[in-house]
Each structure stands twice: as structure tokens, then as C-alpha cells.
VEXLO-931826 format. One record per residue (C-alpha): residue in one letter; x, y, z. Coordinates in steps of 0.05 Angstrom, whole numbers, padded with zeros to 5 digits, always signed. Layout:
# residues N
aXYZ;...
# end
This chain:
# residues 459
x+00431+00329+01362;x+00448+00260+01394;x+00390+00212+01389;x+00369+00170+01454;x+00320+00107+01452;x+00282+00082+01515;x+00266+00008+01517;x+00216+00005+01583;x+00147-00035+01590;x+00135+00020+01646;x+00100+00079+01620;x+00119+00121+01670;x+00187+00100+01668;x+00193+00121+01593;x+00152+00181+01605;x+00206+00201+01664;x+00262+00183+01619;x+00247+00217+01555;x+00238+00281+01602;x+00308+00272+01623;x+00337+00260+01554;x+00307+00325+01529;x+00330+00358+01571;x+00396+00330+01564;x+00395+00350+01495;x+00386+00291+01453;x+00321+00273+01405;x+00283+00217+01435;x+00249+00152+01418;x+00208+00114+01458;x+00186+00037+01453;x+00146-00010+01499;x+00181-00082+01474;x+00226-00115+01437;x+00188-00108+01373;x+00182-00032+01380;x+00246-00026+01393;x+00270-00057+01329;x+00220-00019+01288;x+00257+00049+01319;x+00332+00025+01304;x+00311+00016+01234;x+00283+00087+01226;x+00340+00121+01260;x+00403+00105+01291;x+00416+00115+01354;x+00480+00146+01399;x+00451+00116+01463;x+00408+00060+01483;x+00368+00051+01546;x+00340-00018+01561;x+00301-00057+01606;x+00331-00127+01615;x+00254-00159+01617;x+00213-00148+01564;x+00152-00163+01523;x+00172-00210+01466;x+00237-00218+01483;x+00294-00178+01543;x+00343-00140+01526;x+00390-00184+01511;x+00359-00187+01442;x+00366-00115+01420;x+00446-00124+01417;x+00453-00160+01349;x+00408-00102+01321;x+00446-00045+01353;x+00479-00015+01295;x+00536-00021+01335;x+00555+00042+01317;x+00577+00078+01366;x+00512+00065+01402;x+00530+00052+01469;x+00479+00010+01510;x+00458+00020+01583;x+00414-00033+01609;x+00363-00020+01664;x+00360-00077+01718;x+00327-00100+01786;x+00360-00119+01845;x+00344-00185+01822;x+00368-00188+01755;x+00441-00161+01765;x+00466-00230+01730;x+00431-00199+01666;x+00473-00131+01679;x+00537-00179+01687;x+00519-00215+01612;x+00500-00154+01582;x+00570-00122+01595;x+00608-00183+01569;x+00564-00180+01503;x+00587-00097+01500;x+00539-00057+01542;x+00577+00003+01567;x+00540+00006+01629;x+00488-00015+01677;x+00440+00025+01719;x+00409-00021+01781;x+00327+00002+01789;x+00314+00056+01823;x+00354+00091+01784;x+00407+00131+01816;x+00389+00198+01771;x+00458+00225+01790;x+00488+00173+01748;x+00447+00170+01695;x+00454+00252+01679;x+00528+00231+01683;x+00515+00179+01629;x+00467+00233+01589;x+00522+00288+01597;x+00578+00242+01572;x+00545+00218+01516;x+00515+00289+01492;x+00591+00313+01495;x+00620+00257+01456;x+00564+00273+01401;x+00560+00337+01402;x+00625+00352+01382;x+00672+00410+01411;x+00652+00461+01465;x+00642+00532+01458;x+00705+00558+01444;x+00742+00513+01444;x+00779+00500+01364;x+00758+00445+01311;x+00834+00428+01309;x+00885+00425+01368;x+00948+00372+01377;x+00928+00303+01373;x+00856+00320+01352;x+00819+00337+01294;x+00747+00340+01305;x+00724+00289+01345;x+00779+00248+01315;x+00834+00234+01360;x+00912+00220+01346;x+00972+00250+01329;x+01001+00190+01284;x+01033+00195+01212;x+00975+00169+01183;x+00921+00199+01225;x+00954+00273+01206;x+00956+00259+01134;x+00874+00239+01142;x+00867+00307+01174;x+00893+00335+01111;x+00848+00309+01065;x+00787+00316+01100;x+00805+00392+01105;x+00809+00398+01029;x+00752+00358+01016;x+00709+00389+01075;x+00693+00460+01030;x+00660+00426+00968;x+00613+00392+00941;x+00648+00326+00924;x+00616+00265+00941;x+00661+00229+00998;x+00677+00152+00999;x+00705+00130+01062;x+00736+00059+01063;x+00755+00026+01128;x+00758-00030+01171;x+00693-00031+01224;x+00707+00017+01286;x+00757+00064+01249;x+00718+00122+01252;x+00683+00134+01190;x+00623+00167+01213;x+00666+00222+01260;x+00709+00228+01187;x+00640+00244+01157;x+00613+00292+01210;x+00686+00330+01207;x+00672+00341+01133;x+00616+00373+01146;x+00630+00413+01198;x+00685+00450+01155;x+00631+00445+01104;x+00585+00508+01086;x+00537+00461+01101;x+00556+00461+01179;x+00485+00502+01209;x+00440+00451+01160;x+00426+00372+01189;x+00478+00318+01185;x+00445+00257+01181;x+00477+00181+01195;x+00442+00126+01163;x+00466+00059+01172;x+00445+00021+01109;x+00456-00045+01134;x+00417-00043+01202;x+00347-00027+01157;x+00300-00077+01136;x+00299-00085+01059;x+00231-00081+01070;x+00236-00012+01098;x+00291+00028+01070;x+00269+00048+01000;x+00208+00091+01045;x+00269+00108+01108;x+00302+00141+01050;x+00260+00169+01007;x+00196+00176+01059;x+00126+00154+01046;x+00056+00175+01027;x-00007+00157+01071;x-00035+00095+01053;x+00018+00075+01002;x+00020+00014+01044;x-00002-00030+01096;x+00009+00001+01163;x+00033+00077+01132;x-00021+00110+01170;x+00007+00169+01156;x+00060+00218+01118;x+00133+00198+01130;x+00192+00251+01102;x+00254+00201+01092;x+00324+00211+01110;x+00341+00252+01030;x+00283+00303+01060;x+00300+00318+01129;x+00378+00322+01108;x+00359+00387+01050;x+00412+00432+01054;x+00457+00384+01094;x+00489+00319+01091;x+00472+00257+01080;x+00521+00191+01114;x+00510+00136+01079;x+00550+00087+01124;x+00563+00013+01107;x+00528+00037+01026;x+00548-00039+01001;x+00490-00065+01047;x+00448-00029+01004;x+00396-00074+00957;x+00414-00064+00883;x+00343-00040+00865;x+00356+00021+00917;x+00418+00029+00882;x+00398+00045+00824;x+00353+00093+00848;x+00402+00131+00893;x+00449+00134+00828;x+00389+00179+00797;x+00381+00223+00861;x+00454+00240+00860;x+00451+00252+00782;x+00381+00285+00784;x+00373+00319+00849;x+00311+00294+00856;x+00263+00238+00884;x+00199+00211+00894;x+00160+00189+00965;x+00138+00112+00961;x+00064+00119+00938;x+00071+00185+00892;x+00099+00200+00826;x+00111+00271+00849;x+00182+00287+00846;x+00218+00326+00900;x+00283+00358+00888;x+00338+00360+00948;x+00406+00394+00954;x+00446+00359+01001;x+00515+00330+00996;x+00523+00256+01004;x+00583+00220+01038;x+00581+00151+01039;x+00628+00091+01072;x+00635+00017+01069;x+00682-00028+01108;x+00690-00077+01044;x+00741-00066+00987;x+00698-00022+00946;x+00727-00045+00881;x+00718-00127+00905;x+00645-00110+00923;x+00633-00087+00855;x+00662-00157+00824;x+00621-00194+00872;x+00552-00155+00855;x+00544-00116+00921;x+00559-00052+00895;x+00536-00031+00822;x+00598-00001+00787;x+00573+00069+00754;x+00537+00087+00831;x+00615+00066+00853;x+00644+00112+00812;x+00589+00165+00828;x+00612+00150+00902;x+00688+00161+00894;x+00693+00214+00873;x+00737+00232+00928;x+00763+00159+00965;x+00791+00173+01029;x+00817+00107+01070;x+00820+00106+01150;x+00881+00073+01170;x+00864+00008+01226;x+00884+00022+01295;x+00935-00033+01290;x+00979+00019+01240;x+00975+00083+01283;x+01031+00060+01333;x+01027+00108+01400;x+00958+00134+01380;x+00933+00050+01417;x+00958+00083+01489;x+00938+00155+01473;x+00873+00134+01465;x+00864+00078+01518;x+00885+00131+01569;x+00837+00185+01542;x+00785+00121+01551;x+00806+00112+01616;x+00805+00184+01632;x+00740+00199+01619;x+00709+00139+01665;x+00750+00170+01708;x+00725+00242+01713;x+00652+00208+01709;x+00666+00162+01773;x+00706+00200+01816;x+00757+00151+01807;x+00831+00151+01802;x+00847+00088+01768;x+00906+00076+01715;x+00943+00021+01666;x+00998-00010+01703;x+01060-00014+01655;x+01048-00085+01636;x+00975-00067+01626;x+01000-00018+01577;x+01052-00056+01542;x+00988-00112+01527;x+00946-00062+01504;x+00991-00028+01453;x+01017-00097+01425;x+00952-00125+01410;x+00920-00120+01348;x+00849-00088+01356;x+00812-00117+01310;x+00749-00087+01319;x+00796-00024+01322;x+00778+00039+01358;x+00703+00016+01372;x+00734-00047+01410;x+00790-00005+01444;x+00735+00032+01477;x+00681-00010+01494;x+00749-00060+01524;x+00780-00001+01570;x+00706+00012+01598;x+00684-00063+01620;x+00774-00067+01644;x+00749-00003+01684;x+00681-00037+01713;x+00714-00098+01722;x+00775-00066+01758;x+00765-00073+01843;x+00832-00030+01856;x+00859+00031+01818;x+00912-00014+01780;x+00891-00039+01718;x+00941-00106+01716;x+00953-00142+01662;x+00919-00203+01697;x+00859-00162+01684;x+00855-00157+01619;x+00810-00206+01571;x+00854-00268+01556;x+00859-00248+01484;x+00892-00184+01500;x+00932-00209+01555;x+00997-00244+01537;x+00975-00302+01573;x+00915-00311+01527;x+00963-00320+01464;x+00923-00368+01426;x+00958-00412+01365;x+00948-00384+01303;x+00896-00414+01262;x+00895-00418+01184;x+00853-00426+01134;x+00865-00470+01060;x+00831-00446+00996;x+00843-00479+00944;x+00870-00444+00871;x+00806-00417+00835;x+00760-00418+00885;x+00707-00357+00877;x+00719-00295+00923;x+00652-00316+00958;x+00668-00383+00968;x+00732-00350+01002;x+00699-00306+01035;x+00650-00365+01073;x+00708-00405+01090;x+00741-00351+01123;x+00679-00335+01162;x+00662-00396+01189;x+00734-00413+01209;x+00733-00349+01248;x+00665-00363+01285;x+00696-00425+01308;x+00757-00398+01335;x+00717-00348+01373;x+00675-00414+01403;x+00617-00384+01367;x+00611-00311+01384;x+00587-00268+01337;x+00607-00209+01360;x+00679-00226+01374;x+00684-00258+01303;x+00658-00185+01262;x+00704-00152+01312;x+00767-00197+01286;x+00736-00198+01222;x+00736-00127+01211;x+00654-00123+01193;x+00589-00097+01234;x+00554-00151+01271;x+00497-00133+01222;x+00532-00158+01152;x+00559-00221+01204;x+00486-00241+01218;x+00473-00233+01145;x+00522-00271+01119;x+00505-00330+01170;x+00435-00338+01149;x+00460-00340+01074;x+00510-00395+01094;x+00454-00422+01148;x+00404-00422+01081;x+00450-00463+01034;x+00455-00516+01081;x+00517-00501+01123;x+00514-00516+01194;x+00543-00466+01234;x+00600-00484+01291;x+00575-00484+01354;x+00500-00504+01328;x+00516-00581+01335;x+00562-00587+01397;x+00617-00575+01349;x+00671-00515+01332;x+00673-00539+01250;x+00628-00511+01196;x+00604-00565+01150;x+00553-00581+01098;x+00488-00600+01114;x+00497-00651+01072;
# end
């Protein structure tokens, strides 16, 4: 079931909303600002956002860099008066805006869309067909060899590492190897481990007794109890603090667990598949990623190939993109051939996730049925070749070290945007942010936080 969260300071908004969303088919969370909002993408992860652009605390605008940018596409709510919002919101990678009153038509368009995409095939219609597998699309070399091990994984037990760059699929890769699982009528549930609070995730995974802390007013079952008899995504696993580590490595050796605030131990069956967009093996050296729950892990490594490798599958796509706005609009729009050529030259980055969230603003942007290639964003378009930028490190520097210099450097070539920099980087804006207040921490002023585009010491 797709999960929906409201972000509305109107109660009868939200009331009216969640109604909808129900009904639509999708599990729904509610919150009243900023603040509660944040506190509900940390206990679950959404598949669709709905937000207010004011709110207490904060607007909308500030529930972006916490959107485990998932898949979660983002709809923000706006007044006649705030349509510049709606126009900011878009460039930052909403998928949509809906101008108050709402025009309902549009929004069960949205609701319907969304519940398809998560929901997987139709009645009917077959897990496998050309150029899909799941509700992973392609027909490329490397996409058709993926579809092969996934189906001889998919009917045991094996715990599943998936290793790929951000946006190339991982969790529709996990939910295809459980739907050929015998697991497929028990829950599959996502958890992103790097978009939870440290604070929080030891008692989102494991739950939580009443009273076992301030503000647990009352029994929580954690993510290892509401996924018995299923399975268990573990998305983004190297975001995971060590301590937690150590105890997953005894739940997958034990079967068991314990709430936060009981010694009672509670046994689970469920199969875990887990995914990072690191090198699993350069994590480990750099302490991210304990080494024996690594091995526990990979069992079974499978790597998604980056959208830049998978040739014709960059059009196939976009036009299955553009399609779909299509049927939802009415409209009849379509790439012109120059549009095309852009598109399947450039390399993606952020990979499928960016390919998708591009060919919806190109469509919203769009005022004829031609998509040109004067239309598209100037680092897609060949006019918006930029000189290549590069990047010294010197013999026998650490990996880390490495690692900051190559963020940085990036940040300033994307004039400061994060979420341009962990598309080109290949990472979720979440381990971005991260990263930045390490560097921000040791002294290292960030570009764009002086007037300038450089990274520097402090000192």
C-alpha cells in the first residue's frame, strides 16, 4: 500500500484530504507543521507528499532536504497569491502544484497516478513483458541480465545487497524480489536508513515500550515487527550508526530482537534486502559499514547498472515519462528530434530519479506540444556545455580527505545547490547534508556561504 503524508495547518483541509487518500488506496499520515511533518518522514517513508507552502515553523520549502527523495514525489498546495512558491518549489523537484481550491479532478488524477506507479502491475496483466520486469523498465543488455538475477534470487531466502548509484532503482529491484518471493501476500516494508534521526531509529526498527522514554506515551511495533513474514528494505544500510549495526548483525543471526525499554526478546521471520549507493567494500575501510554485518549482507550482491550505460533504455524511458503526463493532462505533447538527441547524450547523473522528475517540470514548463531543445535545462541542452572541472589530490591522501575535496568542488560547480550536486554526485540529498555539516563542523566554509564558489578552511 502506497503511503501519502498531508502537510496542512487547516484541519479541515487534512481531514478532507486524508478522506481522499483512503480512498485512493494509500495509508495516510497527517501533520499540522513543519515539525510534525519531519517527525512523520522519519517513522515512515513516503510515495507522495502533500504540502502547504505556509506553514507553522517553517513553509514548505523546508520539507524538501528531508524528503527521502525517494521516489517521493512532492505536490505543494498554494494560494492564488503564492504561485511564485509553486514556481520555486518545481525548480527545487516538486512534481506538481495544485493552486487552492483545489481542483479535486486533478488531484484524484495525481492520487490515481501515484497508486499505479506503487502498486505495481494491474490485474492481469504479467510480472514480465518486453522491456519490463516489474516495475522496472528497459530492454538493455544490462537491464536483461538484472532481470535474470533477481528471478533466481527472488524464491529464497538469501539476504539481497543491492549496490547502485542514487536513482537506479534499487528499491523497485527490492520489491520485484519479493514479489516472485513466497513472501509476496506478507508486508514489504522500505526503510530509508539515512532519512531517520539517530536518535530515533534503534526504536523505528526495533519499536518501543511505553514509557521507555521521554515522549513514548505509548507502545510502538518497529519496522522488524510489522514486516513478520515479509520483507524488510533496508535502503542506503551504510547510513546506519555502528551501534545499530551491531545489533541488526544479531537479528539476522538470531531471529530475534528486543523493543527499546524491555529485555523481552521477540523472534521475527522475515527476509532482509538491503542497498547502499557507496562501494560496499570502501565503506567498510572507511568505518561506515562493519565488515562481518557486510558479509552477512552479501550474500547475494546484485549491482544496478547507471542510466548513463543502458544506451536506448535514456529515450524509452523519457517517452514513457512523457507519456504518462500525457494521458493525465489530456495533452499531446512530444520530444522534438533535437530534444531527443540532448536527452539521450547526457549523462544523468542522478539517473532514472532525475530523468523523471526532468521530463515532468520540461512538460510543465512546455507552452506548445514541442518539447525543443531550447527548452531543456542548460545542463542538458548542448548549449549549456559547461568546461569540465577537475579536481587535484595529492598521492596518499586518505579516501575521506578525497572524498571532501571532491564534494566541495562539486557544490561549487553547481553555484551551491545541494540537490544538483548529490544528483551529479551520485548520493541522496540526505548523506549530502550530512556530509556538509561534518565538513561545516571541522571548520570548512562551504562555497556559496561567503559570496564565494571555493571551499576553504576556516582557518
Amino acid at each position: 500500500m502506497p503511503h501519502l503524508l498531508i502537510v496542512d495547518d487547516d484541519d479541515a483541509i487534512r481531514e478532507t484530504l486524508a478522506e481522499m487518500g483512503r480512498d485512493s488506496g494509500f495509508s495516510v499520515a497527517v501533520a499540522a507543521s513543519v515539525k510534525d511533518a519531519l517527525i512523520q518522514l522519519e517513522r515512515q517513508a513516503p510515495d507522495l507528499v502533500l504540502t502547504d507552502v505556509r506553514l507553522p515553523g517553517g513553509n514548505g520549502m523546508d520539507i524538501f532536504k528531508n524528503v527521502a527523495a525517494a521516489s517521493a514525489e512532492v505536490v505543494v498546495m498554494t494560494g492564488h497569491g503564492t504561485v511564485d512558491y509553486a514556481v520555486q518549489a518545481l525548480r527545487l523537484g516538486a512534481t506538481d502544484f495544485l493552486v487552492k481550491p483545489i481542483c479535486m479532478e486533478r488531484l484524484n488524477g495525481i492520487l490515481s497516478r501515484v497508486v499505479a506507479n506503487a502498486g505495481g502491475d494491474l490485474p492481469g496483466m504479467p510480472f514480465e513483458e518486453a522491456g519490463r520486469f516489474g516495475k522496472l523498465y528497459g530492454a538493455s543488455e544490462c537491464m536483461t541480465a538484472l532481470y535474470r538475477q533477481i528471478g533466481r534470487v527472488a524464491p529464497t531466502n538469501v539476504t539481497t545487497l543491492l549496490i547502485g548509484e542514487s536513482g537506479t532503482g534499487k528499491e523497485l529491484a527490492a520489491h520485484a524480489i519479493h514479489e516472485l518471493s513466497p513472501r509476496r501476500q506478507r508486508p514489504f516494508i522500505a526503510v530509508n536508513c539515512g532519512a531517520i534521526s539517530p536518535n530515533l531509529i534503534e526504536s523505528e526498527m526495533f519499536g518501543h515500550e511505553r514509557g521507555s522514554f521521554t515522549g513514548a506515551d505509548r507502545q510502538h511495533k518497529g519496522y522488524f515487527e510489522r514486516a513478520d513474514g515479509g520483507t524488510l528494505f533496508l535502503d542506503e544500510v551504510t547510513e546506519m550508526p555502528l551501534d545499530l549495526q551491531v545489533k541488526l548483525l544479531r537479528v539476522l543471526e538470531t531471529g530475534q530482537f528486543m523493543r527499546v525499554g524491555t529485555n523481552r526478546e521477540i523472534g521475527c521471520d522475515i527476509r532482509i534486502v538491503a542497498a547502499t549507493n557507496r562501494n560496499p567494500e570502501q565503506a567498510v575501510q572507511e568505518g561506515k559499514l562493519r565488515e562481518d554485518l557486510y558479509y552477512r549482507l552479501s550474500v547475494f550482491p546484485i549491482e544496478l547498472p547507471p542510466l548513463r550505460d543502458r544506451g536506448d533504455d535514456i529515450l524509452f524511458l523519457a517517452q514513457r515519462f512523457l507519456q504518462a503526463q500525457n494521458q493525465e493532462t489530456g495533452k499531446n505533447k512530444v520530444f522534438s528530434p533535437q530534444a531527443a538527441e540532448a536527452l539521450a547524450q547526457y549523462d544523468w547523473p542522478g539517473n532514472v530519479r532525475e530523468l523523471k522528475n526532468f521530463v515532468r517540470r520540461a512538460f510543465i514548463m512546455a507552452d506548445g506540444d514541442v518539447l525543443n531543445v531550447d527548452m531543456l535545462a542548460p545542463h542538458v541542452s548542448p548549449s549549456g556545455d559547461a568546461p569540465t572541472s577537475q579536481v587535484s589530490v595529492p598521492v596518499g591522501e586518505t579516501l575521506a580527505e578525497a572524498d571532501r575535496r571532491l564534494i566541495l568542488a562539486t557544490l561549487a560547480r553547481c553555484n551551491g545547490v545541494k540537490k544538483q550536486t548529490a544528483a551529479m554526485l551520485g548520493i541522496s540529498p540526505k548523506t549530502l547534508y550530512n556530509r556538509l555539516e561534518e565538513y561545516a563542523a571541522a571548520g570548512y566554509i562551504l562555497p556559496g556561504e561567503d559570496g564565494s564558489s571555493e571551499a576553504r578552511d576556516a582557518t
